[in-house]
N, C-alpha and C positions, 0 to 999 in steps of 0.2 A: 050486811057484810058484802054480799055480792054484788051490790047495787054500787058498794064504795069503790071498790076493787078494779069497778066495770069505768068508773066515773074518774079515776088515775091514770087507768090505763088510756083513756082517751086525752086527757092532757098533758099526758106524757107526751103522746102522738100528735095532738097537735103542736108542743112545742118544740117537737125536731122538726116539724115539715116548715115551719115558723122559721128557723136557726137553718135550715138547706139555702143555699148561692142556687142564682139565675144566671141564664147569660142573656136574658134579655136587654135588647139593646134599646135605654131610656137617657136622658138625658141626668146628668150631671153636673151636681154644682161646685166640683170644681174638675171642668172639663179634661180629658188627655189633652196633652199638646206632642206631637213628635215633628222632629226638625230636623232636615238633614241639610249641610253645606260644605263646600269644597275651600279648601287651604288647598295651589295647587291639585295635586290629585288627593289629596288627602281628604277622607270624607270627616265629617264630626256629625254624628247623631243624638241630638238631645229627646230626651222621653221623660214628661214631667208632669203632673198635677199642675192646675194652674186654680188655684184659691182668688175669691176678691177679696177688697179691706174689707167692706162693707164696714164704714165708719168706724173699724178698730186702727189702732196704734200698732200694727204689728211688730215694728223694732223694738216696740218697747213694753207687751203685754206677753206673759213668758204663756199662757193661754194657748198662744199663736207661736211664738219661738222661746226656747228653753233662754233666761234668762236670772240673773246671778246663781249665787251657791256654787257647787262645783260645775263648772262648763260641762255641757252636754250635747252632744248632734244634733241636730234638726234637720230635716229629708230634704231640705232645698227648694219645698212645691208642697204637694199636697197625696194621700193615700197611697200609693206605693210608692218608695223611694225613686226620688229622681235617677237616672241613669244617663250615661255619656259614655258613647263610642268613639274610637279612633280607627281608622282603617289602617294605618301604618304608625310607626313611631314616631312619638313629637315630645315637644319642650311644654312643661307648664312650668311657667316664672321663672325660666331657667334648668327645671330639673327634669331631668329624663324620666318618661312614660311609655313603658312598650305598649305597642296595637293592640286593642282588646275593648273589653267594656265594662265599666265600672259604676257602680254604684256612687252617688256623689252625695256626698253628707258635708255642714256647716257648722263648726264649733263658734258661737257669736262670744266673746268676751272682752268688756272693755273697750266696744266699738273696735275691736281689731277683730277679723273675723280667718280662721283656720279651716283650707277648704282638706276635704277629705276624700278620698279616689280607691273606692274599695271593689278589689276582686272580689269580694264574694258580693255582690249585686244585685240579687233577687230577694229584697227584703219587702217587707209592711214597715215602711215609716223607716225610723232608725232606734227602733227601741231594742232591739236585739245584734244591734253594728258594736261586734268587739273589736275595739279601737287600736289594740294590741295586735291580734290574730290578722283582721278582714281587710287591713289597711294597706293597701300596696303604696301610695305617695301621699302627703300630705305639705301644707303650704300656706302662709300667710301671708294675708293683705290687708289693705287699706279701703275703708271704703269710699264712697265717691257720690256726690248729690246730682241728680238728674229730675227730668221730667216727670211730672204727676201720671203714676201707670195704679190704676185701679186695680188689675190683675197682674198675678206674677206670672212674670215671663222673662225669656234668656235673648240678650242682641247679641249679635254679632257684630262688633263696631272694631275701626281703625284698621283697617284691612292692609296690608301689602304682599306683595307677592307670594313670602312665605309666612305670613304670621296674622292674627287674627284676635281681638282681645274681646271674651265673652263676658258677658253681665249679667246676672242675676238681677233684675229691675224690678222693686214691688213700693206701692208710693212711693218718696221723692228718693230714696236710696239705691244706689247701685254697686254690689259685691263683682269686680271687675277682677279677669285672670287674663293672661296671654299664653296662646295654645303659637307654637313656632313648629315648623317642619324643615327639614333638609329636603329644598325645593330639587337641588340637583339629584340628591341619591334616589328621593323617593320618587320623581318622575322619570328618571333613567330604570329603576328595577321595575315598574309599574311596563314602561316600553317593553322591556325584556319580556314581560310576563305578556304581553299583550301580544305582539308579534310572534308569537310562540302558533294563537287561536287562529280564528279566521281572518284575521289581519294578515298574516303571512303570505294571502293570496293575492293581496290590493299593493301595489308600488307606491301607490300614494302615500300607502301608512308608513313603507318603509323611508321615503323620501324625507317624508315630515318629521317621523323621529329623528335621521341624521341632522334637519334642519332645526330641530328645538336644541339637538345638542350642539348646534354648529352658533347659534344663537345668544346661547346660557356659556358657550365657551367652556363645554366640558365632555367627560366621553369621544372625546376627538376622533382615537381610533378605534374606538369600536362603529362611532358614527360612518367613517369610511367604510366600512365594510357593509355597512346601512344600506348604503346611498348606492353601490355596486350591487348589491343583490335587488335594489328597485331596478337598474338598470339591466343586471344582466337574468334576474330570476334564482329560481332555485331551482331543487331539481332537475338535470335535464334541459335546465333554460325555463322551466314553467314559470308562466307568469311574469315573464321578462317583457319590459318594456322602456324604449331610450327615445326621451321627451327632452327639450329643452331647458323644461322646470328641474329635472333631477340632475341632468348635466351639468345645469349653472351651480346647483350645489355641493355637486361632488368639484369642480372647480375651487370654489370657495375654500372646501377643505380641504384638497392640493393645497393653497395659499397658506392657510393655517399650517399645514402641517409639512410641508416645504416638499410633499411628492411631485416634483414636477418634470421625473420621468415621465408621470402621466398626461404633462400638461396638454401638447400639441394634438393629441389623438383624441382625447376629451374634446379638445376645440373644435377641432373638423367633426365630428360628430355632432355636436350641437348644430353647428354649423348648415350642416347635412342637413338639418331638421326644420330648418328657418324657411316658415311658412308666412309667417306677418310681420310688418316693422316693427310690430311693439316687441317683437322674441329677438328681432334681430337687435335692439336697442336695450334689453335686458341681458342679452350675453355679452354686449360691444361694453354697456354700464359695467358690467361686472367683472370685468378683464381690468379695466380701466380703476377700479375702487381697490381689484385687491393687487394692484402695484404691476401688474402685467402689461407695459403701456403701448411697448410695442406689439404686442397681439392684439391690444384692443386697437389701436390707432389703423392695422392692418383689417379687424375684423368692420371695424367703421368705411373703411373704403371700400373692401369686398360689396355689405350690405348696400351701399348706397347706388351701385348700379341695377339693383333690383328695387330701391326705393330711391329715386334720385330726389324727393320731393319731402323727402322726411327730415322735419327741419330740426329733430334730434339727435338725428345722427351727423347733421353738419354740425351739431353744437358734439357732441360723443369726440368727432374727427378733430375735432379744434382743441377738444380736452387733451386727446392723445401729441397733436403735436405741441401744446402747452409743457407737458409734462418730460416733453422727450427735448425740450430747450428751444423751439423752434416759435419764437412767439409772433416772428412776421405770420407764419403759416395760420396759424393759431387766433388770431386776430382775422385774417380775411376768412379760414372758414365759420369763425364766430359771424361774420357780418352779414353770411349767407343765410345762415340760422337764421338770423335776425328778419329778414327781408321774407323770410316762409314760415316763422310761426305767426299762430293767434295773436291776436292782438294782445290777451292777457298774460301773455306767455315773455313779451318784450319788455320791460321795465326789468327783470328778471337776466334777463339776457344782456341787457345795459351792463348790470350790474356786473357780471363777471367776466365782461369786456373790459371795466373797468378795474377788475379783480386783475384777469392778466396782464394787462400791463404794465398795474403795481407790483407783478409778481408776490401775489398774496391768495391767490382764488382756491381753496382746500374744498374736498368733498363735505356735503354735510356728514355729521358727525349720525 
């Protein structure tokens, strides 16, 4: 009796030590996969099992995905349920998804397939996803035939500036969603937030964000105030610095935004600053593009006695007298231009010689 007793207790013992988790790190047959990529500032992190066919049917062996009877989840991947991160709010297939991170589960039925976007996210598989309760969005798609993928795995395909369409790819099938962000909101509050940290020290950062917003045509006025604290600093003046590059932007959005009390003092300023022809040819352009034409036609002759030989700012001077109706003018200093640039540079110049005098020559767009 005590010999049995002795011979239980030990395989009691040996089957919990059997039944204990490791965290030894061994390989995997069906590997993690995590993935992170940018929509604008928008991050998307996927975190998934990634299964091979290994010469199964999986769209069509319920083994592998729950298939007829009443429709049921399947984890998207493999051993812990897939998972999908947003860093700010975005659109799936149209419907609103706040920032967070969700568990994503796949209702397959009838070859139409129901994606699933559960707050409660930390599961094994999706055998315990109450469809009811854990479900914060849900949404149906079509599916879509693609390239021979032995392992499952998520693209990132059709990209544009705010929107991105994810696929779920496992052999020739792909379960396809479009994730959309509001590129203006979410990279204007991301600035806010940023210029807050150690960016508030750099004028750079300030200059750039009024110029992403001067760019995207939006934030206007708060971008002016941007573009003024690169220039003038912050506290005190800390960190204040007046460059050429943030001049011509704050310029700009004068233009845009019709302050052009500020204009003339902005100008001398920059002005001030005009250390190379390329800066004096980027301030003289930029008068010139945003309708200012006697300041640019004035800042075109200023520069050109410190670069008499810069055959873009005879072509800048010729634009200005173009614009201000003066086309004799206009034509001989085009012709100047012509006789001082590169040779690659002339056919180009022909051309909106030819442009002015049909009275047709527009900036590029």
């Amino acid at each position: 009796m005590k010999k049995l007793f002795i011979a239980l207790i030990a395989t009691a013992f040996t089957q919990q030590m059997a039944a204990q988790f490791h965290t030894l790190n061994m390989p995997q047959g069906s590997p993690r996969v995590q993935e992170t990529q940018k929509v604008g500032v928008t991050e998307i992190t996927l975190d998934y099992g990634s299964p091979a066919l290994r010469n199964r049917d999986a769209w069509n062996d319920s083994n592998v995905i729950p298939q007829g009877g009443d429709p049921i989840a399947w984890r998207a991947g493999a051993n812990m349920a897939t998972t999908i991160e947003f860093s700010t709010d975005v659109m799936i297939e149209g419907q609103a998804l706040k920032a967070g991170k969700y568990g994503f589960h796949i209702i397959p039925e009838n070859d139409t397939y129901t994606l699933l976007f559960a707050h409660n996210f930390d599961q094994w598989g999706s055998y315990y996803l109450d469809t009811d309760k854990d479900v914060t969005l849900r949404v149906k798609v079509d599916p879509e035939t693609c390239s021979m993928s032995e392992r499952l795995d998520y693209e990132f395909l059709n990209r544009t500036p705010n929107s991105v369409v994810i696929g779920l790819e496992w052999g020739e099938k792909r379960i396809p969603f479009k994730v959309e962000v509001d590129l203006n909101k979410t990279v204007v509050e991301s600035l806010r937030s940023e210029l807050r940290g150690i960016n508030t020290y750099h004028w750079q950062a300030w200059n750039d964000a009024a110029r992403w917003c001067l760019d995207h045509d939006t934030n206007l006025e708060e971008a002016y105030e941007w573009v003024n604290r690169s220039i003038n600093g912050g506290y005190n003046g800390f960190s204040a610095h007046s460059d050429v590059i943030n001049l011509v932007t704050k310029i700009n959005l004068i233009a845009k935004l019709g302050k052009t009390e500020d204009l003339q003092s902005t100008i001398e300023a920059a002005q001030g600053l005009v250390n190379y022809d390329w800066q004096a040819n980027y301030l003289t352009q930029t008068l010139l593009r945003d309708g200012f034409h006697e300041q640019g036609l004035k800042s075109a002759e200023q520069n050109l006695k410190t670069y008499p030989d810069a055959w873009f700012l005879h072509l800048n001077k010729s634009l200005g007298h173009y614009f201000l109706g003066n086309k004799k003018k206009a034509i001989s200093s085009a012709n100047k231009a012509l006789t001082l640039a590169p040779e690659p540079r002339k056919a180009r110049i022909n051309e909106i010689i030819s442009e002015i005098n049909a009275g047709t020559y527009q900036f590029p767009s």
